[in-house]
N, CA, C and O of each residue as an XYZ file, in Angstrom:
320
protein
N      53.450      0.096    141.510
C      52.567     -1.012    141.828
C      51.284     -0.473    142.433
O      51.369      0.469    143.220
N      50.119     -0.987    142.136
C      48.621     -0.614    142.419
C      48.916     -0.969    144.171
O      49.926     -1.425    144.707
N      48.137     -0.723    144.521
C      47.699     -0.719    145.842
C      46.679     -1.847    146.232
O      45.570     -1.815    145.700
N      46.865     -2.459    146.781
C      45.643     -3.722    147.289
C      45.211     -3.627    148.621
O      45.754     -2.832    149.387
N      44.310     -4.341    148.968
C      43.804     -4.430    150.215
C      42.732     -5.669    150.555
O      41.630     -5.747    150.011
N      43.350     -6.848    151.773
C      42.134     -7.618    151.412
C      41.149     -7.465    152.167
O      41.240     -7.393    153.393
N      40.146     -7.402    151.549
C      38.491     -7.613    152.286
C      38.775     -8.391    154.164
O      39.918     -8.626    154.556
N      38.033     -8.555    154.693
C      37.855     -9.352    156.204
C      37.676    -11.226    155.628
O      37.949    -12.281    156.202
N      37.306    -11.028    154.758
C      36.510    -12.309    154.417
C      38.117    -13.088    153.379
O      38.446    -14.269    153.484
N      38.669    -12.312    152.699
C      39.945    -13.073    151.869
C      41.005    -12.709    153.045
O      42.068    -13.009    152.501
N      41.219    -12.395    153.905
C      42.151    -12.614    154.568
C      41.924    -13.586    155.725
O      42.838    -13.914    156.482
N      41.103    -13.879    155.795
C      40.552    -15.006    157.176
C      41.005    -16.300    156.488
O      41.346    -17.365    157.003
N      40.883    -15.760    154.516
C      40.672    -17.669    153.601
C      42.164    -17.274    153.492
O      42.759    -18.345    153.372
N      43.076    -16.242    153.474
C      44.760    -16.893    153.615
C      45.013    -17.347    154.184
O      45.820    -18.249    153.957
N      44.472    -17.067    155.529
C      45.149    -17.758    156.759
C      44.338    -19.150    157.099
O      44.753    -20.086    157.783
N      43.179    -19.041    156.492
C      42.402    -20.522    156.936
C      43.258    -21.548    155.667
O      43.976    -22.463    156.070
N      43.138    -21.355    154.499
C      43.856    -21.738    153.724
C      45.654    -22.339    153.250
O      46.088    -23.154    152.436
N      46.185    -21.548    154.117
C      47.571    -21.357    154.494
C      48.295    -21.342    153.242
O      49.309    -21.982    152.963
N      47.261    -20.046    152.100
C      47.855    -19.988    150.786
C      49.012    -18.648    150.993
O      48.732    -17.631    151.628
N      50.445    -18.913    150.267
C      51.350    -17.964    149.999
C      50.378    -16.829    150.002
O      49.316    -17.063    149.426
N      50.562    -15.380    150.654
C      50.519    -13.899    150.002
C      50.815    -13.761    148.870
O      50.085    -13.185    148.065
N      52.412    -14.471    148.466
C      53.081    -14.006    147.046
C      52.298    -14.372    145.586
O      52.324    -13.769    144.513
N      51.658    -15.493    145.953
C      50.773    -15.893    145.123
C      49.897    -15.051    145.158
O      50.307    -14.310    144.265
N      48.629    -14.416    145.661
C      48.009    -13.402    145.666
C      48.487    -11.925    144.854
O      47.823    -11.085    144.246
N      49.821    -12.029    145.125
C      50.171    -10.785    144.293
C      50.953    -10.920    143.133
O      51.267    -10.035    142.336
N      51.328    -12.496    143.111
C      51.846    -12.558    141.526
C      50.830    -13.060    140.477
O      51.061    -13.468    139.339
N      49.536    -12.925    141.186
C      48.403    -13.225    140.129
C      48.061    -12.240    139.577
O      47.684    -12.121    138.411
N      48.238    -10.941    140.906
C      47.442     -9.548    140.318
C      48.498     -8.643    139.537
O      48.179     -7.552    139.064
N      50.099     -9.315    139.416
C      51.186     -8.391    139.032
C      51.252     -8.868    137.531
O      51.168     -8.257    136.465
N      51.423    -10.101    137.832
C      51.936    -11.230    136.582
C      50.710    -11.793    136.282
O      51.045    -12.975    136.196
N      48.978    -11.758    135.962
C      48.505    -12.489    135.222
C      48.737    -13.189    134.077
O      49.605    -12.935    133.243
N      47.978    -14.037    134.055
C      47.680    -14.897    132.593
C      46.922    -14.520    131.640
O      47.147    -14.291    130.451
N      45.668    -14.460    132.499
C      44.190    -13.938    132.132
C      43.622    -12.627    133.258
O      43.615    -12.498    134.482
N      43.256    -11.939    132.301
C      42.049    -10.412    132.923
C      40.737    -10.741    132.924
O      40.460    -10.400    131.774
N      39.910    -11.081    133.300
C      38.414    -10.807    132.755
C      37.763     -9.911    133.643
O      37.857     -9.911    134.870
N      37.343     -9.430    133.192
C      36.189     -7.867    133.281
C      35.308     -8.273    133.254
O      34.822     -8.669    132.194
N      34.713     -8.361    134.368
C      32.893     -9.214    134.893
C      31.856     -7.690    134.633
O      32.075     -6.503    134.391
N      30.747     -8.500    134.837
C      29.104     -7.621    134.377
C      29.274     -7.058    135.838
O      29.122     -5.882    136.167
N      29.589     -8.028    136.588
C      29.663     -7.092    137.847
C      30.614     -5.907    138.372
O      30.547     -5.359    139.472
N      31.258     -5.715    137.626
C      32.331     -4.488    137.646
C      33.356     -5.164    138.452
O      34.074     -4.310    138.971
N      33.714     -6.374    138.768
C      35.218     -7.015    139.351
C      35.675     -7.048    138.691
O      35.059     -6.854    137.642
N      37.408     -7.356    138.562
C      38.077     -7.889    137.597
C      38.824     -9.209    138.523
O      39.224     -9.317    139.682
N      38.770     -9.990    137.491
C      39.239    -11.110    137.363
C      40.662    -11.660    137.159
O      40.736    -12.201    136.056
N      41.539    -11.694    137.682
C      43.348    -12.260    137.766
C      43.243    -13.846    137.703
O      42.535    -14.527    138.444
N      43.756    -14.137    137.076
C      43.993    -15.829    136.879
C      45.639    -15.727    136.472
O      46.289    -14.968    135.753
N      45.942    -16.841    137.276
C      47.487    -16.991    137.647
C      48.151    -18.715    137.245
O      47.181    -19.458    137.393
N      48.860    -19.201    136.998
C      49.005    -20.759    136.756
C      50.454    -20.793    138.062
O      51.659    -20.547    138.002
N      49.583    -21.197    139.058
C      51.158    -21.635    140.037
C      51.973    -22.648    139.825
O      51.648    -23.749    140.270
N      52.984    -22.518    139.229
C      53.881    -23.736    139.310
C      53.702    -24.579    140.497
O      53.295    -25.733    140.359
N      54.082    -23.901    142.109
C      54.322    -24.679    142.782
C      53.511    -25.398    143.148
O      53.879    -26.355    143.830
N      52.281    -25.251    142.886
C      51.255    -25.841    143.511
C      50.246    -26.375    142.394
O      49.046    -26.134    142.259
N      51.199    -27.262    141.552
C      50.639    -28.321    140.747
C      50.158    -27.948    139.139
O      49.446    -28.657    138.426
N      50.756    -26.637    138.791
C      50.046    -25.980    137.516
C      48.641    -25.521    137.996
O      48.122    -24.787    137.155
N      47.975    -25.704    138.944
C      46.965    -25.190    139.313
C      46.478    -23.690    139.019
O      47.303    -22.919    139.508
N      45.560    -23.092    138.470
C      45.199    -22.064    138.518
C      44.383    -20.957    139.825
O      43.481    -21.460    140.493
N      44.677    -19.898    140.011
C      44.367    -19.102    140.687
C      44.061    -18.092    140.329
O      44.739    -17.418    139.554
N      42.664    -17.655    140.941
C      41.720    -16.614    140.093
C      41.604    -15.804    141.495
O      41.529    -16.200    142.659
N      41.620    -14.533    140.924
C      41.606    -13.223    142.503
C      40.525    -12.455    142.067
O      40.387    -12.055    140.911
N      39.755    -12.250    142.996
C      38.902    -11.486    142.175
C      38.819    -10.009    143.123
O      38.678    -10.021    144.346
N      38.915     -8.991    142.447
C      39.085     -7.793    142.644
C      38.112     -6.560    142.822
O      37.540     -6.427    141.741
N      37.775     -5.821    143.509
C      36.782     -4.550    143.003
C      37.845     -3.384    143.017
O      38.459     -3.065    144.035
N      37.988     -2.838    141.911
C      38.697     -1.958    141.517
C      37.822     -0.373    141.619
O      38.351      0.651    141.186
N      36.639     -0.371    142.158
C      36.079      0.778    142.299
C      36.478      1.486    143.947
O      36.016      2.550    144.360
N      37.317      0.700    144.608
C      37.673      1.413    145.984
C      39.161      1.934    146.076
O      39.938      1.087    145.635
N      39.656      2.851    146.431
C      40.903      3.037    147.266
C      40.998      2.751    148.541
O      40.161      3.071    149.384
N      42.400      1.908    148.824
C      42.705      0.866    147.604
C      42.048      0.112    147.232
O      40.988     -0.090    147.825
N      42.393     -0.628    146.091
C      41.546     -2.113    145.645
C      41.082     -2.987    146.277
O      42.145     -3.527    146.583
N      40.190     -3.704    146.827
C      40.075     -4.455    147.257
C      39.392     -6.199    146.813
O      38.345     -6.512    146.246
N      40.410     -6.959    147.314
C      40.648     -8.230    146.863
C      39.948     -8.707    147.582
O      40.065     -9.001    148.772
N      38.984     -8.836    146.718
C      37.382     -9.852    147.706
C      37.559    -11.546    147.752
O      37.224    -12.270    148.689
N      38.021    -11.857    146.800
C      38.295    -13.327    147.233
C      39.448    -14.043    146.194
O      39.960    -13.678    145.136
N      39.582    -15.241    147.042
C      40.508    -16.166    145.495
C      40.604    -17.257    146.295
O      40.666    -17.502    147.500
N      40.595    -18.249    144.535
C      40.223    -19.806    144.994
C      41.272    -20.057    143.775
O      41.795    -19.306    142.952
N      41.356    -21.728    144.085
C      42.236    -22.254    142.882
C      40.988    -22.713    141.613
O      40.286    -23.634    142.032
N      40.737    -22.407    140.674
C      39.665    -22.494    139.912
C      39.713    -23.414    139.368
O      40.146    -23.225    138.231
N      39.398    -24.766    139.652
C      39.066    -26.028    139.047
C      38.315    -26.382    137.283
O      38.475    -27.319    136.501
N      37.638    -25.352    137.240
C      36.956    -25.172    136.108
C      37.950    -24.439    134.612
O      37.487    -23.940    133.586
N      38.965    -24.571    134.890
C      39.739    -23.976    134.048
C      40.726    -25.051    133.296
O      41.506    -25.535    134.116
N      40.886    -25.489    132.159
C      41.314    -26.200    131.754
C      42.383    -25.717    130.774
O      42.185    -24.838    129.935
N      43.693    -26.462    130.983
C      44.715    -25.842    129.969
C      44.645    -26.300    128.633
O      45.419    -25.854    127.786
């Protein structure tokens, strides 16, 4: 398993948020969707059952050891 790490700023929104960890890492283990941004992030999109079919997008910079997981929201803009 890759190595993660969250930023100051996505770990303040778990806990402000009071979203599962496991979700965070079954987006980046078990995706749906990858996308590979212009900005050199990559992109995890996840469909949580528990939390309504809702989607969850993590977004990643894969240029640090470890990775670091700059943010994630439930992405409204995503339609099944």
């Amino acid at each position: 398993m890759e190595e993660y790490e969250f930023t100051i700023h996505s770990f303040d929104m778990l806990e402000e948020r009071e979203i599962p960890e496991r979700w965070i890492f079954d987006t980046l283990n078990f995706p749906d969707i990858i996308e590979y941004n212009e900005d050199n992030t990559i992109h995890y999109i996840k469909t949580i059952l528990e939390f309504g079919n809702r989607y969850m997008r993590v977004v990643v910079n894969p240029a640090t050891k470890p990775k670091k997981i700059v943010t994630f929201f439930f992405d409204r803009r995503i339609k099944e």
